[in-house]
Backbone bond lengths (Angstrom), bond angles and torsions (degrees), N, CA, C in turn:
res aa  C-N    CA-C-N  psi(-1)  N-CA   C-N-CA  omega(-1)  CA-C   N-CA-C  phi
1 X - - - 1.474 - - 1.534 113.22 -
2 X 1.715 111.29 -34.39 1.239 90.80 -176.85 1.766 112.63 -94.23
3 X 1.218 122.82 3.32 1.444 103.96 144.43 1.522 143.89 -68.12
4 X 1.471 112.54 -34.44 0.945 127.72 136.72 1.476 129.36 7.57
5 X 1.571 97.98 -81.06 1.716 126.86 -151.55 1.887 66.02 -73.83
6 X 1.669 115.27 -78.30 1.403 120.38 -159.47 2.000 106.28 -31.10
7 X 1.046 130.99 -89.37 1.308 129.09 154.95 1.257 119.55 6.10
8 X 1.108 122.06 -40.44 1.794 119.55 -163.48 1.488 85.76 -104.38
9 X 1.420 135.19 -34.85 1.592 142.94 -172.92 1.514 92.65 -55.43
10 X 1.378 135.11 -57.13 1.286 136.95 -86.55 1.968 71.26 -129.47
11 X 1.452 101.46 -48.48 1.585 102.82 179.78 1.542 115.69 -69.99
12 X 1.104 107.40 -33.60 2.513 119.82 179.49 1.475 77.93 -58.34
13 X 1.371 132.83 -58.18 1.851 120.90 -152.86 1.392 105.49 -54.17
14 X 1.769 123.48 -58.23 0.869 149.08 -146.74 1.698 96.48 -68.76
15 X 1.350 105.80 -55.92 1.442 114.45 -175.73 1.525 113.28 -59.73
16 X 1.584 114.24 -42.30 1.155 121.99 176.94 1.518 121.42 -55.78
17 X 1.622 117.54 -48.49 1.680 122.68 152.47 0.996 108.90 -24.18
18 X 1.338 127.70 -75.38 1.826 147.72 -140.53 1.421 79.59 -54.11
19 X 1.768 133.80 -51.40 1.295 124.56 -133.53 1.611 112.03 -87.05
20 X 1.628 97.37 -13.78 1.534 93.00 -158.53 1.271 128.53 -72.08
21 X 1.104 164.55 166.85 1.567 155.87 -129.12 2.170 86.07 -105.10
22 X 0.932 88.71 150.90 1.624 96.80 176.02 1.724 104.25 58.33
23 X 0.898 111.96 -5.79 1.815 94.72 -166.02 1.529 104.01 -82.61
24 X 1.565 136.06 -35.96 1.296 142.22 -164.89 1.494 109.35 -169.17
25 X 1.605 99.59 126.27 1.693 104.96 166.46 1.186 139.08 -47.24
26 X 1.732 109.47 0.16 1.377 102.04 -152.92 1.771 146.47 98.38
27 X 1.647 93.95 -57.28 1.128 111.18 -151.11 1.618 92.35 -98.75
28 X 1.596 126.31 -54.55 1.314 132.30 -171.33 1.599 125.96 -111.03
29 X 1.759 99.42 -12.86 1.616 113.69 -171.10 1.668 109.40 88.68
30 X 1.578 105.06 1.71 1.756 105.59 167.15 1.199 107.79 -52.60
31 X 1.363 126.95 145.58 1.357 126.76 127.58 1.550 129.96 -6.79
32 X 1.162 135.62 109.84 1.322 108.32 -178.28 1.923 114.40 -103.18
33 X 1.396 114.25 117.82 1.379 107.39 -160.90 1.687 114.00 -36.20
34 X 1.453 128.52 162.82 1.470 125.99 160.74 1.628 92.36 -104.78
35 X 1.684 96.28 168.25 1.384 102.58 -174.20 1.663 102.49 -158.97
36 X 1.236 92.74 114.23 2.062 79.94 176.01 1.689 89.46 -117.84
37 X 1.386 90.92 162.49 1.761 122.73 162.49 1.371 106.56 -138.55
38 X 1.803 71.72 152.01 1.880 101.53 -174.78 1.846 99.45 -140.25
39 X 1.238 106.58 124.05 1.712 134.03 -20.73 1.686 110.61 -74.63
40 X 1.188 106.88 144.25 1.425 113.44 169.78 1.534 124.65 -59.35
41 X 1.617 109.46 -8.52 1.563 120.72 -171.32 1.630 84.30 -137.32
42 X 1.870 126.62 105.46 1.221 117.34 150.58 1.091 110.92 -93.80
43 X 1.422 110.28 166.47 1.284 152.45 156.74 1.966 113.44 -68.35
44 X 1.603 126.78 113.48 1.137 117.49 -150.57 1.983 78.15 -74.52
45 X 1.639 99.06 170.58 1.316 110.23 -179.21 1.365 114.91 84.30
46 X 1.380 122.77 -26.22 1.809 140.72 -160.51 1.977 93.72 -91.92
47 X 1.307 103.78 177.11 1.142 130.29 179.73 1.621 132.10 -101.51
48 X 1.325 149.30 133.89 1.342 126.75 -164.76 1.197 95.98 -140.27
49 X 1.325 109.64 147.05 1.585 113.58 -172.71 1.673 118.58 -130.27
50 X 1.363 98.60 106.82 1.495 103.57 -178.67 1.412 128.26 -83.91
51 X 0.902 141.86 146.90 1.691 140.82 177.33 1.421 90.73 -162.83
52 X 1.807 90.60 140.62 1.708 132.13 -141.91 1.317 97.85 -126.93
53 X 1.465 121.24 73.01 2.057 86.51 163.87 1.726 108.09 -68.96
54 X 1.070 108.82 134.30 1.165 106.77 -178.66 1.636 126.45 -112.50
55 X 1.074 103.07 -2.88 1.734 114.10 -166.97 1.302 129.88 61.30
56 X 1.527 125.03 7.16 1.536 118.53 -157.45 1.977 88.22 -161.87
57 X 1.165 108.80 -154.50 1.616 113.72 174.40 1.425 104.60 -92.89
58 X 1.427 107.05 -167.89 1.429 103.43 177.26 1.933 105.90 -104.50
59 X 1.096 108.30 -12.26 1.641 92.35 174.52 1.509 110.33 -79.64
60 X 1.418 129.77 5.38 1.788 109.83 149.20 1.797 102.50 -97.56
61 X 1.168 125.10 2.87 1.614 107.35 168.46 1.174 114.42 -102.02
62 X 1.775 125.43 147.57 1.678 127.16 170.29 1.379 92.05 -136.34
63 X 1.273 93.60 160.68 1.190 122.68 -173.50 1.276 110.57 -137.90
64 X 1.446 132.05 112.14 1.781 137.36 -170.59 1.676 86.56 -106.16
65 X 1.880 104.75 179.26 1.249 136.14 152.11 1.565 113.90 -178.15
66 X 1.350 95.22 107.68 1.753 99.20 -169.48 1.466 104.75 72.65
67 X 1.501 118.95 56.96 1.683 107.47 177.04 1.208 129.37 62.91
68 X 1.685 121.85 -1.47 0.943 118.69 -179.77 1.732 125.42 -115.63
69 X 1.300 104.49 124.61 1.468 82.85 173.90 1.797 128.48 -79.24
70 X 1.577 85.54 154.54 1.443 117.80 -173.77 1.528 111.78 -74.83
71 X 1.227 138.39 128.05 1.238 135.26 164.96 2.258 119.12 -75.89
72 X 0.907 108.80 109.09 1.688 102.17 -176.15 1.265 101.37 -89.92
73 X 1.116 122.05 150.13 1.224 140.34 152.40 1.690 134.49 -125.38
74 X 1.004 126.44 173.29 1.423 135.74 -133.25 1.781 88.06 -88.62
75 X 1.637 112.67 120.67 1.923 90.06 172.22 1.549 128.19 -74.50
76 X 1.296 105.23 138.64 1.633 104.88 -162.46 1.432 95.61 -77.05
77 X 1.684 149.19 40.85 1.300 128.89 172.38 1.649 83.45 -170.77
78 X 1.165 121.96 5.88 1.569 110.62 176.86 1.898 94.41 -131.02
79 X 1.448 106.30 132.90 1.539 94.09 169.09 1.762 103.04 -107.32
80 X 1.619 121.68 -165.21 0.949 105.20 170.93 1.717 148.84 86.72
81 X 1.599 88.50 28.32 1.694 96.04 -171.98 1.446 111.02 86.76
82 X 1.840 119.93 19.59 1.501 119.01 175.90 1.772 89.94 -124.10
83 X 1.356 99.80 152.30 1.276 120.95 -160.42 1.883 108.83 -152.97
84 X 1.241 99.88 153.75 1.765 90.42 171.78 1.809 102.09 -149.28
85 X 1.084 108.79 -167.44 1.228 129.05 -160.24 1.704 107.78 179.36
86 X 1.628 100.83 141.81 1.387 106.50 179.54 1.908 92.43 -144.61
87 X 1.395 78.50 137.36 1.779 99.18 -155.74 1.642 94.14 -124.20
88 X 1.636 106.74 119.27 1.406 101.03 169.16 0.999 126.30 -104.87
89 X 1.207 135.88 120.15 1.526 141.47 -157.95 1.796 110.37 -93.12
90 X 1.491 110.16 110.50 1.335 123.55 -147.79 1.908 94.53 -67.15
91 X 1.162 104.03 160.94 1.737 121.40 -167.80 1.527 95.07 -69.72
92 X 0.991 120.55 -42.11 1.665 115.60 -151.03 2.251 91.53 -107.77
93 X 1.356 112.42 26.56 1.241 131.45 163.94 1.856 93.76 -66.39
94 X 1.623 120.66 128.46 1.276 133.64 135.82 1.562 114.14 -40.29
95 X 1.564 100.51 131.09 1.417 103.92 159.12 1.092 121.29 -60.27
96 X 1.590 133.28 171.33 1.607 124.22 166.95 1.090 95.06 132.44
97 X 1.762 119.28 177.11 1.057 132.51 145.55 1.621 132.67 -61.64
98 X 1.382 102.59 148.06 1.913 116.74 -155.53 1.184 87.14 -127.42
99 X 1.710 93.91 -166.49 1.677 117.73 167.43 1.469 121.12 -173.02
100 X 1.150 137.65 168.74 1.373 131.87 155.53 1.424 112.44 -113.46
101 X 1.197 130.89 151.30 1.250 135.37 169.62 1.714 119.95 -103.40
102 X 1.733 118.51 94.07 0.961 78.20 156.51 1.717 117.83 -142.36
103 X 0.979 82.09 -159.31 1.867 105.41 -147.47 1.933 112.63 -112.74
104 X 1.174 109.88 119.70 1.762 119.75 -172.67 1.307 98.19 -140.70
105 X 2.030 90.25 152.11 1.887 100.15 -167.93 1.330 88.12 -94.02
106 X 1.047 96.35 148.21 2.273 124.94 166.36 1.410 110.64 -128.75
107 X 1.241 105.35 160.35 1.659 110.48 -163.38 1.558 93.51 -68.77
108 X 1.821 130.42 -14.39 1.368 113.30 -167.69 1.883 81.40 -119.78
109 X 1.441 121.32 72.56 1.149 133.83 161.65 1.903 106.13 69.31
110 X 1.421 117.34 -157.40 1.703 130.83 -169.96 1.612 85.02 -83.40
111 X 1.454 80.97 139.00 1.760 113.19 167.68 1.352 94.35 -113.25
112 X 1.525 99.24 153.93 1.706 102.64 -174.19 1.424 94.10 -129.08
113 X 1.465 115.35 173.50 1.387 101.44 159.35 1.859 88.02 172.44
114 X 1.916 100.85 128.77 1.358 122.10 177.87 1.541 106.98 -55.42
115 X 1.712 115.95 136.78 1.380 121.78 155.49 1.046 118.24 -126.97
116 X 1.466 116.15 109.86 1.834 112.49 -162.71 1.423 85.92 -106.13
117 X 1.275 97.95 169.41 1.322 167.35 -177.27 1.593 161.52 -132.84
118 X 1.259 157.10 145.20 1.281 144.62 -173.85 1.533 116.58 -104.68
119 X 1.540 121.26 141.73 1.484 123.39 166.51 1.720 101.13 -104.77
120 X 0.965 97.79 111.63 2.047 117.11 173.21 1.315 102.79 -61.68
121 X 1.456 147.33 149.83 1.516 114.18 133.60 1.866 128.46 -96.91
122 X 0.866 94.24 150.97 1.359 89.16 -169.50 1.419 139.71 -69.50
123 X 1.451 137.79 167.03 1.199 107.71 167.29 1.638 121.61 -120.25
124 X 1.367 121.55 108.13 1.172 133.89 -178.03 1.227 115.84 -115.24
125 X 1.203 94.80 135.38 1.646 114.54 -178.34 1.761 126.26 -68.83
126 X 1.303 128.45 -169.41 1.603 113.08 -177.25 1.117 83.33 -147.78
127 X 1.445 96.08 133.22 1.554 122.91 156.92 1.816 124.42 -113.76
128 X 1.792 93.56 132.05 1.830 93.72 -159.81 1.799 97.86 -94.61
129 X 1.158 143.99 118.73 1.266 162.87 172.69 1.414 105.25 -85.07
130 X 1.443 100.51 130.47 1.577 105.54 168.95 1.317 115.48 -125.44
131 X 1.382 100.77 104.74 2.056 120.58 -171.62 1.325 106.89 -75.05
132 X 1.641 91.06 -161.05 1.154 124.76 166.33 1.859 124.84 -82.43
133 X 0.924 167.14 90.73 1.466 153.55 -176.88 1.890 103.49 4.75
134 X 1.639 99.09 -52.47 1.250 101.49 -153.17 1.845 102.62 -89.62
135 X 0.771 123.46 9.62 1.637 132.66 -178.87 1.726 91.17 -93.77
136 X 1.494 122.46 -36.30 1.506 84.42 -173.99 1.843 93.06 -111.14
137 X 1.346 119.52 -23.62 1.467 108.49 168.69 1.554 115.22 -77.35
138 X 1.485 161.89 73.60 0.909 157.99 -170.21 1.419 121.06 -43.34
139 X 1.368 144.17 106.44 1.396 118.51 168.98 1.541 115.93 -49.50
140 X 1.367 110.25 -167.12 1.544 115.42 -173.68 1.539 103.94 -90.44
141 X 1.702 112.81 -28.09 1.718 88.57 174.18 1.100 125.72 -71.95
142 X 1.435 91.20 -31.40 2.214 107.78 176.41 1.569 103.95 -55.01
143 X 1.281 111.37 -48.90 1.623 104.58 -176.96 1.558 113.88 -73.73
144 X 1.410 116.01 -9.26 1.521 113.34 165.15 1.687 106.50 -80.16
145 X 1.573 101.37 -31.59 1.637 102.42 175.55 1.530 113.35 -43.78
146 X 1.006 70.17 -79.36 1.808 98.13 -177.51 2.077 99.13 -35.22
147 X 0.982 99.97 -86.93 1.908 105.95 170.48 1.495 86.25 -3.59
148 X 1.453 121.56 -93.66 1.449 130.08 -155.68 1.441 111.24 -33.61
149 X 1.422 111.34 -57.84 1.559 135.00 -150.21 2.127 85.76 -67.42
150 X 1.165 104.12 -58.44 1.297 95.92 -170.44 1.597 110.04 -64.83
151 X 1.308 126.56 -57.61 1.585 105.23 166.10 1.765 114.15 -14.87
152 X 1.499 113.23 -60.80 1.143 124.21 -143.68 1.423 91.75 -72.38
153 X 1.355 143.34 -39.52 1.181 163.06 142.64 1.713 124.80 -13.99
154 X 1.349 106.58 -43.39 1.410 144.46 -160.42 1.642 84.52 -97.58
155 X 0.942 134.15 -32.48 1.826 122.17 -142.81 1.552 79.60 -122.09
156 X 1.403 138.44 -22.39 1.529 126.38 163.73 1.621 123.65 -80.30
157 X 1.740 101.01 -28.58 1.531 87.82 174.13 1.444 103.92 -102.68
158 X 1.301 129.66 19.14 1.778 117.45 150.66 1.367 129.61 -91.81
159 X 1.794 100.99 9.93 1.521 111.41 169.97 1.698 109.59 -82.43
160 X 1.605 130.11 140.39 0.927 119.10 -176.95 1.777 105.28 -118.62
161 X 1.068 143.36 150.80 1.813 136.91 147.48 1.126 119.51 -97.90
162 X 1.119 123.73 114.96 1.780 127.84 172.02 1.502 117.87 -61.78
163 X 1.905 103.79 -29.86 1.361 104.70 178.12 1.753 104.16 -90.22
164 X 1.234 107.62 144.91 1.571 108.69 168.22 1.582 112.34 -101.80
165 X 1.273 81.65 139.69 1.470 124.34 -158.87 2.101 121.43 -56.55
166 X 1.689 82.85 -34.98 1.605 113.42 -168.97 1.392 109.08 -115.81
167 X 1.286 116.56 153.93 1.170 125.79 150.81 1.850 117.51 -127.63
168 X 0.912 115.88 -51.21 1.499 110.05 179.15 1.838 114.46 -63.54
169 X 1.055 100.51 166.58 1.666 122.49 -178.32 1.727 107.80 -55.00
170 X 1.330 123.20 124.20 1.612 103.41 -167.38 1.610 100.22 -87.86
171 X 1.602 102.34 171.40 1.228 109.14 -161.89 1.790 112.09 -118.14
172 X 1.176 114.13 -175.61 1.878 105.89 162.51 1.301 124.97 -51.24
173 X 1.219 150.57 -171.49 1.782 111.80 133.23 1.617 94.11 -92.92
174 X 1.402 127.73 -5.37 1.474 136.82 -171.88 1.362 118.66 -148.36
175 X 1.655 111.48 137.34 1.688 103.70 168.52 1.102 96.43 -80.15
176 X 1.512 134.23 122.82 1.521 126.70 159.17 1.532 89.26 -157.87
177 X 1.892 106.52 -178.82 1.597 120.82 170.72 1.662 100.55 -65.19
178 X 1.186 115.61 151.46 1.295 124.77 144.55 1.727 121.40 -83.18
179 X 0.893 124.54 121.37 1.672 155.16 -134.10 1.641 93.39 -127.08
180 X 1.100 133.81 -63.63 1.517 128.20 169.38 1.737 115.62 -133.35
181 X 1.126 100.40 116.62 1.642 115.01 -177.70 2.007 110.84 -67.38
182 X 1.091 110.22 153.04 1.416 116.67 167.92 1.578 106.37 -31.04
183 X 0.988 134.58 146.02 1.942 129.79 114.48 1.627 85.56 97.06
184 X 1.324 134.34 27.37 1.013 143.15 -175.07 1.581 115.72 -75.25
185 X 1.412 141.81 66.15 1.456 108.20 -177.95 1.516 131.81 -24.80
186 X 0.922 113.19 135.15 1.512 111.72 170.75 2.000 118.23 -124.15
187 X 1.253 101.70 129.56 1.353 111.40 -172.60 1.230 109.43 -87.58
188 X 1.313 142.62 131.42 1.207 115.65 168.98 1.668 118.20 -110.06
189 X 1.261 144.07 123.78 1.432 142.15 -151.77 1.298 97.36 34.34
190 X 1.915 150.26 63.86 1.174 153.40 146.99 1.619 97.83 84.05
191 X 1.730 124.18 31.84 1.272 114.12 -179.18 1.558 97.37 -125.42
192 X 1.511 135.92 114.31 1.677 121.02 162.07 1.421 101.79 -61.51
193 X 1.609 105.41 124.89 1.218 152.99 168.27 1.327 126.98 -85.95
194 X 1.500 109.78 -54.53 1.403 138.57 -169.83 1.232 125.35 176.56
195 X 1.283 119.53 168.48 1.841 141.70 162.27 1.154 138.79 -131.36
196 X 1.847 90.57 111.00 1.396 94.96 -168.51 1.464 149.58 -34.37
197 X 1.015 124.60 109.76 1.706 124.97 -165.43 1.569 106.59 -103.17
198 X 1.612 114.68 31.63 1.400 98.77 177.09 1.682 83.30 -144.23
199 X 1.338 84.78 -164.66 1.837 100.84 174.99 1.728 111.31 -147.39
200 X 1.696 91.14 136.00 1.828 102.87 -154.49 1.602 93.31 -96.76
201 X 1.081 134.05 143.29 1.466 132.82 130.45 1.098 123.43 -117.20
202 X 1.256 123.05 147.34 1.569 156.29 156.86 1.367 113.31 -38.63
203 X 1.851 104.44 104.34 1.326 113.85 -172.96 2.023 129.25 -138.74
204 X 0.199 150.55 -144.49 2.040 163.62 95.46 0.842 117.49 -34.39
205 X 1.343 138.59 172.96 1.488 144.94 136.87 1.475 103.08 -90.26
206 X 1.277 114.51 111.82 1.816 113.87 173.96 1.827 107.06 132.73
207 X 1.438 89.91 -18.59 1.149 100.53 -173.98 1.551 122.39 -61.75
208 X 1.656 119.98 127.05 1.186 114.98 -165.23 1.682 115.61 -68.07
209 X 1.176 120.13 133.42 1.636 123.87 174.97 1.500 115.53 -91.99
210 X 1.416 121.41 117.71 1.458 89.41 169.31 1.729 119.76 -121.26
211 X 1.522 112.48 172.15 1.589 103.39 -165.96 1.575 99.74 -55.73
212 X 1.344 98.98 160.34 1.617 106.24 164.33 1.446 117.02 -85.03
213 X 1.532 123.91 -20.16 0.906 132.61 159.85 1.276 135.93 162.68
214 X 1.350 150.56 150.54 1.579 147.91 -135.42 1.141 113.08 -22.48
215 X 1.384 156.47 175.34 1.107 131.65 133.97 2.021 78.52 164.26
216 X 1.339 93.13 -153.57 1.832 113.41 -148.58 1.803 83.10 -144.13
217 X 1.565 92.05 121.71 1.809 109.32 161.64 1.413 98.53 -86.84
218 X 1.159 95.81 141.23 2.433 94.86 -165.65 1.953 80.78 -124.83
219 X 1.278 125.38 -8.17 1.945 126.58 -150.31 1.413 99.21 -174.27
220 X 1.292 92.79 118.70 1.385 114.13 168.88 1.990 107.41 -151.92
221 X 1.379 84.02 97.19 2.077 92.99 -173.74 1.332 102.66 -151.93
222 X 1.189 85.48 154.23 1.797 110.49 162.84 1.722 107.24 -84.84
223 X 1.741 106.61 94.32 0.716 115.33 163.65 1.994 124.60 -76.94
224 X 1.486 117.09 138.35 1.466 106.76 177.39 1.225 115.17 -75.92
225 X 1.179 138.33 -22.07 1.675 148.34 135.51 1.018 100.95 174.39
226 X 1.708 101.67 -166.69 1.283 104.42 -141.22 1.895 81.39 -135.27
227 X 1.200 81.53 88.79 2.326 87.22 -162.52 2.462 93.76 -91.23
228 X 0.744 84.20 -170.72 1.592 99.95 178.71 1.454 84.71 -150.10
229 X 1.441 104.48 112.34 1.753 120.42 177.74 1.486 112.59 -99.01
């Protein structure tokens, strides 16, 4: 009897491990990665920041959003199978509930597993611009312009780096007012056109700019704007 009792002890422990949050997928006895985000409720237009303990390297972990893969990188204050990612969640994103998908190797192939999340919407203000005629009616070469410019546009933000770029705290590129904020509607002669996806400050002409911080100029053009047609 008292092997028995020991035996049945020895199997409740075993089972009890298997169960605990992060300890095993289930499926193979892997590890199953942990994953927090900050903030767990974005704001569309805003930034989200993932970090992965993952238990292993990063070429058995992925990380999707909307079909796409995620680039990880190495965490700058965790060594050791921790990794992060910063995911920008596009302006014209639906509110609601989201998710990330991700994905770890097991001896019986990729385990997947949903990490939701919230899209906020935001609150941005409108700014009314007074153009040119031809800034919000385009002729046909401008709208062939434009065609080009955005390809060209399109083919810089589908480049990704796994290595990060920076290490120090980023900076202004200028002390000055800010003049037009992020996520800004913009009217143009009383027509929405677009929303702003950059940030303006108040300057000179001549005035020195400097980077905000490490990184790779991928575009440097005279764009004809940046309209929503």
């Amino acid at each position: 009897m008292p092997r028995i009792t020991l035996v049945a002890s020895a199997v409740l422990i075993a089972l009890t491990w298997l169960s605990l949050p992060g300890q095993a997928d289930g499926q193979d006895g892997v590890p199953e990665p942990a994953v927090t985000l900050s903030p767990s409720s974005v704001t569309n237009g805003h930034v989200i920041l993932v970090e992965i303990d993952s238990h292993r390297d990063s070429t058995a972990v992925q990380l999707m959003y909307k079909d796409r893969f995620i680039p990880l990188s190495e965490h700058p204050a965790r060594a050791g199978g921790h990794y992060f990612a910063l995911i920008g969640i596009p302006y014209y994103s639906a509110p609601g509930a989201a998710h990330l998908v991700l994905k770890w190797s097991g001896i019986n192939g990729f385990a997947e597993k949903k990490v939701p999340f919230r899209i906020t919407t935001g609150k941005y203000r409108s700014e009314h611009l007074k153009v040119k005629p031809g800034k919000v009616s385009p002729s046909k070469p401008d709208l062939e312009r434009i065609r080009v410019e955005r390809k060209k546009i399109k083919t810089v933000y589908a480049e990704r780096h796994v290595t990060r770029l920076w290490t120090a705290p980023f900076q202004k590129p200028i002390q000055s007012a800010v003049t037009s904020p992020f996520g800004s509607k913009r009217l143009f002669n009383g027509k929405t056109k677009s929303y702003h996806s950059g940030l303006d400050f108040r300057a000179a002409v001549g005035t020195p700019i400097y980077a905000a911080n490490a990184g790779i100029v991928k575009l440097a053009h005279n764009l004809f704007t940046r309209v929503t047609l």
